[in-house]
N, C-alpha and C positions, 0 to 999 in steps of 0.2 A: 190838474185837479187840486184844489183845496185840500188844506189835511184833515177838515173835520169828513168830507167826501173818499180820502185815501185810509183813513183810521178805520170806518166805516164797511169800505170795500175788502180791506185787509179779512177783516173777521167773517164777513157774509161767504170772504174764497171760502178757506177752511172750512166753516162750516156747513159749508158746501161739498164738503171734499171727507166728511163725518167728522169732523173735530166739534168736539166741545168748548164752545167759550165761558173762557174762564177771567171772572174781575181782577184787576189789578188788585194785588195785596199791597202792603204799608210801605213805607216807605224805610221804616225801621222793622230788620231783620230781627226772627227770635233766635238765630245764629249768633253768641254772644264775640264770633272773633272777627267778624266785619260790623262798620259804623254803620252800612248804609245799607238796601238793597241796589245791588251792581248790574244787575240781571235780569232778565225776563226767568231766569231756569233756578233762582234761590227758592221761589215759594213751591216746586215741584222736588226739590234736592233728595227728600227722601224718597220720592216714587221711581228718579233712577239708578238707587242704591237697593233696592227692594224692601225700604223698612217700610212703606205702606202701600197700598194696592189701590191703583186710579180706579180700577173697576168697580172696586167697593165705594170710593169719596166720588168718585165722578160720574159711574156708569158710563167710562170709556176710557181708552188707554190712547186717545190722541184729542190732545188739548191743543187751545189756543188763543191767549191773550194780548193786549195792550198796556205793559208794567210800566208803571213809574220806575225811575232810578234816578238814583244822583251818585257821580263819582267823584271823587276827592279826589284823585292820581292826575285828572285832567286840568284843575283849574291853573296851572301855568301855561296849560297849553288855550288857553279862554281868549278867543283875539283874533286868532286865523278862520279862516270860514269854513270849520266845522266840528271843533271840540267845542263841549257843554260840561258845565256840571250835572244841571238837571234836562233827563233827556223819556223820552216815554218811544219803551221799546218793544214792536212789534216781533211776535213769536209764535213759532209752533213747534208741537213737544210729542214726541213719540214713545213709548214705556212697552218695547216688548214687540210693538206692532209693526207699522213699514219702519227702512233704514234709508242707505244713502240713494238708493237709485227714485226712490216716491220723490223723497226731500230733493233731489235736486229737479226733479221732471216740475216737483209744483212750484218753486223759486226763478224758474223760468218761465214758467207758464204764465203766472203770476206780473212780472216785470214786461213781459214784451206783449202780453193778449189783453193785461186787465190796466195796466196802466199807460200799456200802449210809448214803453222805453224802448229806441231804434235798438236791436241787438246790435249793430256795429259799433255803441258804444260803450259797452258790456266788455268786461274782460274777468278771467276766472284763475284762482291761485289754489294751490295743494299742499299738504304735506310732502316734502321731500324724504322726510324719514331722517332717524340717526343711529347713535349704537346700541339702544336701546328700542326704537319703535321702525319697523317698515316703512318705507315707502308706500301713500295712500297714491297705490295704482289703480283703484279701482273706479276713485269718485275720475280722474283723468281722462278713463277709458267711458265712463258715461257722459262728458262733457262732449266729449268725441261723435257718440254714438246720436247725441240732439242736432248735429252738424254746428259746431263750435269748432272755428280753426287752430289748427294747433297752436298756431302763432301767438292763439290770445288764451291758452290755457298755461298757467305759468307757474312751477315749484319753489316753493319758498322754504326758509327753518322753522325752528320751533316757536321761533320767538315773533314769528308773524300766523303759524298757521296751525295751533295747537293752543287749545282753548282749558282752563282751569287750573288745579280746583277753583271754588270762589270761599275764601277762608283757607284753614292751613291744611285740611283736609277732603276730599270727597271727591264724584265721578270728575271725569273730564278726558281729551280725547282729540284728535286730528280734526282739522276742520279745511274747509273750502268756501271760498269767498269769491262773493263776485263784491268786483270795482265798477265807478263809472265816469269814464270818461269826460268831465265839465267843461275842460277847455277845448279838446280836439286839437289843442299846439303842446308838442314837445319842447321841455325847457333844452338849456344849454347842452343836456346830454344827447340830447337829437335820436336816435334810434334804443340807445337804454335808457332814455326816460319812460318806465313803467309803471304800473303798480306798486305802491309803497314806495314812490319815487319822494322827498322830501319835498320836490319844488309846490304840491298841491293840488297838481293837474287832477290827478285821479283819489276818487271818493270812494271810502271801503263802505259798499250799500248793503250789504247782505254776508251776513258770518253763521254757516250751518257748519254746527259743532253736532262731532258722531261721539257720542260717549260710550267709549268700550273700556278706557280704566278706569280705576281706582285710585288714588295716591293720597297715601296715609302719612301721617305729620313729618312722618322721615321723610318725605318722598323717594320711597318703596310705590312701584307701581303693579295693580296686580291686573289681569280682566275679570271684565264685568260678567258677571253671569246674567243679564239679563240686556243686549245692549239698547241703544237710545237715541234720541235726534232732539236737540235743542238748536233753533237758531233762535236769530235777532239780527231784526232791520231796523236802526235807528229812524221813526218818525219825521223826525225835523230832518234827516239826507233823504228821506224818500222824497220828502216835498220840495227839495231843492233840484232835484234831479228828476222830478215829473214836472218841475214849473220851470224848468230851464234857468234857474239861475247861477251863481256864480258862489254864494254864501247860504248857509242855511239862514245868515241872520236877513237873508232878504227877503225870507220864503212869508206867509202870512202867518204866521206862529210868533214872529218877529217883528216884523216893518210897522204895524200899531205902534209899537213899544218905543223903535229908535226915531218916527215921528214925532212922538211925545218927549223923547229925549229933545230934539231938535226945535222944540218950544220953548223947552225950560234952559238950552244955554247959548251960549256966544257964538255957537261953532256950529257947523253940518256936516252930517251922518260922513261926505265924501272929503271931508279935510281931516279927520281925524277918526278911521273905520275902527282900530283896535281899542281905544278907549269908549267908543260909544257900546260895543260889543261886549266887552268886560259889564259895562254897565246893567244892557240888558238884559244878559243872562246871570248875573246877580243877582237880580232884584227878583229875576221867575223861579230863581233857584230857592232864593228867600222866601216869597211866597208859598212853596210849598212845601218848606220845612217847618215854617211856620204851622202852617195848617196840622201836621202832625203831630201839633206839641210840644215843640222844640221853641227851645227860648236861646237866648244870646247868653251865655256864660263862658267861662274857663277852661269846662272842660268837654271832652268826647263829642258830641252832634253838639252840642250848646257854642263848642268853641267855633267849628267847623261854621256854624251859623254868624257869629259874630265877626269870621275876618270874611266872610264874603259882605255884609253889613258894609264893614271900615274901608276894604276894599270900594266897593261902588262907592263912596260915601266920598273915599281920596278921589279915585278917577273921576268925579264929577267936578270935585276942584280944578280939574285941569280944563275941565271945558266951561269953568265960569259959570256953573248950576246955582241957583237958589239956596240956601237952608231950608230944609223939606223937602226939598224934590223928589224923594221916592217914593212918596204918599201917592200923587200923581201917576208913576209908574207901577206902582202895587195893583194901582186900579184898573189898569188896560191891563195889566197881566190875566185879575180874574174878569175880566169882561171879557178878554178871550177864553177862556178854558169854563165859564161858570157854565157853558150845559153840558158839557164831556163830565165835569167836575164840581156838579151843585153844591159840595158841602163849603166849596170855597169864597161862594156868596156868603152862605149861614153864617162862615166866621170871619168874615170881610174885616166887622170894626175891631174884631180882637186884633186879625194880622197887624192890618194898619198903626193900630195902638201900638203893638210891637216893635214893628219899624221906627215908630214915631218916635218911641222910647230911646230906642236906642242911638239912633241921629239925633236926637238932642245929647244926649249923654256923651256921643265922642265928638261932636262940633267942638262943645266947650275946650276940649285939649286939642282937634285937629290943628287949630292954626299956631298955639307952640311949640307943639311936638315936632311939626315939620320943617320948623325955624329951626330947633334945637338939633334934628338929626340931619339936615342941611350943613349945618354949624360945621357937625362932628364930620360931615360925608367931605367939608373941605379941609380940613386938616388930616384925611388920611386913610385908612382903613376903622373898623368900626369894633373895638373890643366886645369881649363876653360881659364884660360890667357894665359897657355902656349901652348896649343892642338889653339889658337887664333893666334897668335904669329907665328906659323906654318905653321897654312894655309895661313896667309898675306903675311910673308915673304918667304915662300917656294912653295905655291902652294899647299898644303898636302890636299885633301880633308879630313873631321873629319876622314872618314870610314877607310880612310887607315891608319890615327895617329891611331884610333881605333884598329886596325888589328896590324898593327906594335906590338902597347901595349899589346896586346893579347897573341902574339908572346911569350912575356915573360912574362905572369903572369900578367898584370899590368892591373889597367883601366883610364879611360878617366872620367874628368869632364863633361859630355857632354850638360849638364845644363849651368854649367858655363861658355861654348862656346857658344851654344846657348845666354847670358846674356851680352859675351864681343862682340858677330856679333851685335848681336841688338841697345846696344850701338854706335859701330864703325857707324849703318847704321842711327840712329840720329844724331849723329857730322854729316856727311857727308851730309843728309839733311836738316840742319839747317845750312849749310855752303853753299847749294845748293840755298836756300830761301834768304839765304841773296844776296848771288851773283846776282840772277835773282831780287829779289826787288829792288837793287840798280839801275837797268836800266832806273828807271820810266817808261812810255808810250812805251820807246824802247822795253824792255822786253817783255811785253804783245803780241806785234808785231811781232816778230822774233818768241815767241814761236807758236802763231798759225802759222806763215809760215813752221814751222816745221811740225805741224799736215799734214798743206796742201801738203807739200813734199812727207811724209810719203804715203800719199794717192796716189800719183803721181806716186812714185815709185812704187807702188803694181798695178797698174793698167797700167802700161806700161810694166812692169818687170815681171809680174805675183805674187800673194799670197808668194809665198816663199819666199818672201823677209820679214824681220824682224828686226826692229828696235833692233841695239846691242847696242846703245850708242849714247849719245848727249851733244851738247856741248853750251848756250848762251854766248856772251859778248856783251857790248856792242855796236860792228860794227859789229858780223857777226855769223849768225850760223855755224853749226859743226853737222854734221850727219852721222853717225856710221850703216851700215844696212849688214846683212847677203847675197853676190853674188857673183858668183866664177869665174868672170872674172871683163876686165875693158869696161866700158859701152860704146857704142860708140859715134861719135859729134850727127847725127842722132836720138837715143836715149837721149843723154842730153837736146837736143832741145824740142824732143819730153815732156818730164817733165820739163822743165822751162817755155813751152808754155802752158801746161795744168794748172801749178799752178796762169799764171798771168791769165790765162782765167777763174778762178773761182776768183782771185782775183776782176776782173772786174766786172764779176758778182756781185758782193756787197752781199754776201750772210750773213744771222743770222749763229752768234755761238753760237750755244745753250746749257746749261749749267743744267745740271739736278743730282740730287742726288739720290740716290740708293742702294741695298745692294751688294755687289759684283758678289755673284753670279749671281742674277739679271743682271747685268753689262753683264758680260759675256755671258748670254742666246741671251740678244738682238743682239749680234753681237761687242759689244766693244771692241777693242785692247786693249792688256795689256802686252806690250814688257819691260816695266820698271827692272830694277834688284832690287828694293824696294818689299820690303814684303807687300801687301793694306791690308788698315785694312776692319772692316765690312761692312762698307760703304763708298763709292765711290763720286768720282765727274766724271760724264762724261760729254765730250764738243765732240758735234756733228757740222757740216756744212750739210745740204742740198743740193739735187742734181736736182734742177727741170728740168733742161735738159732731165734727165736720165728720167723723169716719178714722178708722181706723189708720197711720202712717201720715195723716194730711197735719200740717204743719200751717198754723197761724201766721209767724213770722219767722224769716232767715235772711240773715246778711253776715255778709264781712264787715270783721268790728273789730277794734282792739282793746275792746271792756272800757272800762271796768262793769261787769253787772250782778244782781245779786240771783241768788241760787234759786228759788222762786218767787211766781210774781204777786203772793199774796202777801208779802212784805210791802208791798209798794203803799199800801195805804186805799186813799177815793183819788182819782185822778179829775183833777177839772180843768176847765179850759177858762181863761179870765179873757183871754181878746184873740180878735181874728180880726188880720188888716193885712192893707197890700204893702208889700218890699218893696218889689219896681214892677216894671212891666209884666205880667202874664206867670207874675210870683206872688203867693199867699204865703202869709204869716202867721203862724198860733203860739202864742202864750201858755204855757199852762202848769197849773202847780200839783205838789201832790200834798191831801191834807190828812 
């Protein structure tokens, strides 16, 4: 089957079976201690903790969707045929209602009646238990009881079959997985090549996680009072292992893509599988981080977006691509996904723009940087100054000087990179503090006009806007924020009239200390490209308009600002123009 036909059938089971379907959420978590959504079970996190009630949001306590995710843990592993970054994962969620014995009877039912997968190439894994958690006897004894031979029902540790938290806290729990079988040949190890065997043979299709504890930041684990079923069947292995192939990158989700690759360079998809593979799931990974917002910078999801960029951008070097090539693959990416995913047509020219920015931007340094880290890669090992020196000057994220090095034998200071950024980012803030203390009073002023802009912006603009950069002197700020167009007079208005109307207001700015993540829970912004240390300073303003406790603006700041905001003056905005790609720019003084 097709995976727009297996995506399809996944949800009509369930819903079949009373689950509720449910849309895929964002792809950026409101979870501030994960970068990405990991999981089909993040946008349900509090319904198997009990802090909200499916039957109230849902009108049913068994959901079931198709989430986006992208993982960041995998992308070294991008190349073999079947880690992804960006992967869209099929799931069903139980809160309170059936547990292991439904979940495993419809995971079977499922694979061998609806997609019509031979059970003899089906194999099944459990928790073993350790000093802490039991032996999961019981999912074992129902594998049993479907007539599953024992042979192919297999106990594993924790580290393969014990699923969570996802962040540094929450449910999580023993799980049971079924494998499948792709090649039917046992490598070298001949009768102990099994499941989780490293040669490749067998594919993890199916991970139903029973959520019965809790495990709080210590990891302290308590149970759950209420327990739970979350699995996830990766998309692209379902379709590799219903269409009989050997990679997910060969399934139709894929083979568009490495087609189009195989126009644009020198070489074919079968003389060179892990470079053409890196490629394509870059570009689909790009694509939809894209779409969410996310632009190519320095830091958090910006960076994450930028060395998958440099990434395909080098490995296409290697097979003799075009300048521009990804343009071309950006395209088949959304021509396959634009009816699953209409909104990726809407912003096709913005993606594109993106890409296009950015591949112009690192061409210009790729071909001396990799002269120059060539250079360094034959005379030796690759210091924390010069793996430094790299990235300033070339744009090299560490991973890929790291990779480069690897290439031949070589390693990385990675400490001592780590030792020369943290340095660079002291000069730079101690060049920063002096700049802004020089302003006297003026300073103080302009910076909180910035706060209050910020706030401006995101409430006229919507949440997706994100501070990239800022700028004081003393006549004028400089504001650097994340939008993929140029704002209109209507829109400028609207945000120059909102910030002098809290200006008028005369409101407190409030200034409180804290620990960061603390910071972060209450709702604080933290767009800065500075590393915070443990504790924070956040400066709030008030919104009494809005209601009682509701708050205009809050972030982590290290001031200077003044005590209210009716000091500030008229705030005006004198220009709004683009930075770079999918970045706007405003000017603005206070008179």
């Amino acid at each position: 089957m097709k995976s727009f036909e297996l995506r399809k059938k996944f949800l009509d089971f369930f819903k079949e079976k009373e689950h509720r379907i449910v849309s895929s959420s964002s792809l950026l978590p409101p979870d501030p201690t994960v970068l990405f959504t990991v999981a089909g079970m993040q946008q349900f996190k509090e319904y198997f903790v009990g802090k909200k009630d499916p039957i109230k949001d849902f009108s049913n306590n068994k959901l079931t969707s198709c989430q986006k995710c992208f993982r960041t843990s995998d992308i070294e592993e991008v190349g073999d045929n079947r880690h992804l970054t960006f992967l869209e994962m099929l799931g069903n969620f139980s809160f309170g209602s059936y547990f292991k014995k439904e979940a495993i009877d419809f995971s079977l039912e499922f694979l061998t009646k609806i997609c019509k997968l031979k059970p003899e190439n089906l194999y099944f894994t459990y928790f073993k238990g350790d000093k802490k958690i039991p032996e999961d006897i019981t999912s074992k004894k129902i594998w049993l009881s479907l007539g599953i031979p024992k042979n192919k029902i297999l106990a594993f540790d924790k580290e393969d079959n014990f699923w969570g938290p996802t962040g540094k806290e929450g449910p999580c729990g023993p799980t049971t997985e079924i494998h499948y079988d792709s090649t039917r040949r046992p490598c070298a190890k001949g009768k102990d090549c099994l499941p989780n065997c490293e040669c490749g043979r067998f594919i993890e299709l199916w991970n139903l996680v029973f959520n019965e504890y809790y495990q709080d930041e210590k990891g302290k684990l308590t149970l759950l009072k209420q327990k739970g079923v979350d699995t996830g069947m990766g998309l692209e292995r379902l379709a590799m292992a219903s269409q009989e192939k050997l990679s997910v990158f060969e399934t139709d989700l894929f083979l568009p893509i490495i087609q189009e690759i195989e126009k644009l360079s020198s070489e074919k998809y079968e003389e060179n599988k892990k470079t053409f593979r890196i490629i394509a799931d870059h570009i689909r990974g790009s694509v939809f981080l894209i779409n969410e917002g996310i632009f190519p910078s320095n830091i958090e999801q910006g960076y994450v977006l930028r060395r998958i960029l440099r990434r395909a951008i080098r490995y296409g070097r290697i097979i003799e691509t075009k300048p521009g090539f990804l343009i071309p693959l950006a395209n088949k990416t959304i021509e396959i996904y634009k009816d699953i995913y209409p909104e990726l047509l809407s912003k096709q020219p913005d993606i594109l723009t993106v890409i296009q920015k950015e591949e112009e931007k690192f061409e210009k340094a790729l071909e001396k940087g990799i002269r120059e880290t060539s250079s360094m890669i034959t005379q030796g090992d690759i210091s924390g100054r010069q793996a430094f020196d790299l990235y300033q000057n070339y744009g090299f994220p560490i991973e890929m000087i790291e990779e480069m090095a690897k290439e031949h034998y070589r390693k990385v200071d990675k400490q001592g990179f780590e030792k020369a950024f943290r340095k660079h980012q002291e000069v730079s803030r101690a060049g920063k503090e002096k700049k802004f203390g020089g302003g006297g009073k003026f300073s103080p002023k302009l910076h909180t006009a910035t706060h209050l802009l910020h706030s401006a912006l995101r409430k006229v603009l919507g949440n997706k806007v994100k501070q990239m950069g800022s700028d004081i002197t003393s006549e004028r700020l400089r504001f650097d924020f994340s939008f993929e167009r140029k704002l209109s007079p209507e829109e400028l208005k609207k945000i120059e009239d909102l910030v002098n109307k809290k200006i008028k207001e005369d409101l407190e700015v409030k200034k409180e200390e804290m620990p960061y993540n603390q910071a972060i829970k209450s709702g604080a912004l933290a767009f800065f490209k500075e590393k915070y240390p443990e504790r924070v300073f956040v400066y709030s303003i008030d919104d009494p308009s809005a209601g009682s406790g509701q708050v205009f603006s809050k972030e982590i700041c290290a001031g200077p600002h003044v005590k209210r905001t009716g000091e500030l003056g008229k705030f005006k905005i004198i220009k709004e123009e683009s930075s770079s790609a999918g970045i706007r720019r405003i000017k603005a003084v206070l008179e």
